[in-house]
C-alpha positions in Angstrom: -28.0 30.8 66.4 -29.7 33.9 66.8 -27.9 34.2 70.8 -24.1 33.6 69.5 -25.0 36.4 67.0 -25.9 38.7 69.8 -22.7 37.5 71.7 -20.3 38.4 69.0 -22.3 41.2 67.7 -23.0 42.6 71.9 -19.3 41.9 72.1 -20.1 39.9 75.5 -17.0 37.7 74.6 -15.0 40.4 76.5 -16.5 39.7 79.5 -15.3 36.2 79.8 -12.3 35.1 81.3 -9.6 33.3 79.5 -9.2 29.0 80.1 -6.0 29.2 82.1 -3.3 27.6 80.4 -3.3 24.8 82.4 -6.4 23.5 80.3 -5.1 24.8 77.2 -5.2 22.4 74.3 -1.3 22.1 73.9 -1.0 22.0 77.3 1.2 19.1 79.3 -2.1 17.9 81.5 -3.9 18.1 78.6 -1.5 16.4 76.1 -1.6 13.5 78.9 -5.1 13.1 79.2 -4.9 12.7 75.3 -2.5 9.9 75.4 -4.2 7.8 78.2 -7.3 8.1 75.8 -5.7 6.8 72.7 -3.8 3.9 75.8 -7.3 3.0 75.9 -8.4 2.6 72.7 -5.2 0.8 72.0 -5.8 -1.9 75.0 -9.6 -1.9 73.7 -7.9 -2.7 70.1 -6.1 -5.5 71.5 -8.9 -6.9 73.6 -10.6 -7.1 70.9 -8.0 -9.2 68.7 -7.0 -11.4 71.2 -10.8 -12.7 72.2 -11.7 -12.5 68.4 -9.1 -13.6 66.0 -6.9 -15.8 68.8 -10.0 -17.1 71.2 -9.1 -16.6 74.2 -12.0 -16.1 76.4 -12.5 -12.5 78.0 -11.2 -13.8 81.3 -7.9 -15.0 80.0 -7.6 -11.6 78.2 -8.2 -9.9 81.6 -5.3 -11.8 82.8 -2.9 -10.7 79.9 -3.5 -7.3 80.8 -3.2 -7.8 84.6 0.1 -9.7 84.5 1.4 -6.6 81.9 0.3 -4.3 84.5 1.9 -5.8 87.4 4.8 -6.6 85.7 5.1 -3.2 84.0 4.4 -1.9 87.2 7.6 -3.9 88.9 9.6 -2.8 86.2 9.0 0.7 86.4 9.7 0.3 90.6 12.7 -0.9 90.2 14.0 1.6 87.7 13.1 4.3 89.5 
């Protein structure tokens, strides 16, 4: 407590360079970082139901998400 008293009172802040705006809060890279977080939680969410409430065993759920991927992943190819 006592040392960020002395570096507010000392002023030392000024001394400090500024986060560069790519790692910004509102920033694009770090708005993306955000949403593959909460993708995460999402696929963790679902993991979760489908081994839980359906039953199907972890392996099976690994699957699901594997064929989604690759599929997803030939979808997007041949869009773009």
């Amino acid at each position: 407590k006592t040392d960020f008293i002395n570096f507010i009172s000392d002023q030392e802040w000024k001394s400090i360079e500024p986060v560069s705006s790519w790692f910004g809060p509102s920033s694009f890279l770090m708005s993306s970082m955000s949403a593959l977080f909460q993708l995460s939680m999402w696929i963790r969410h679902c993991h979760g139901y489908l081994t839980e409430n359906v039953g199907i065993p972890v392996w099976g759920s690994y699957a699901v998400f594997a064929l989604a991927t690759l599929f997803s992943g030939l979808i997007l190819g041949l869009v773009s």
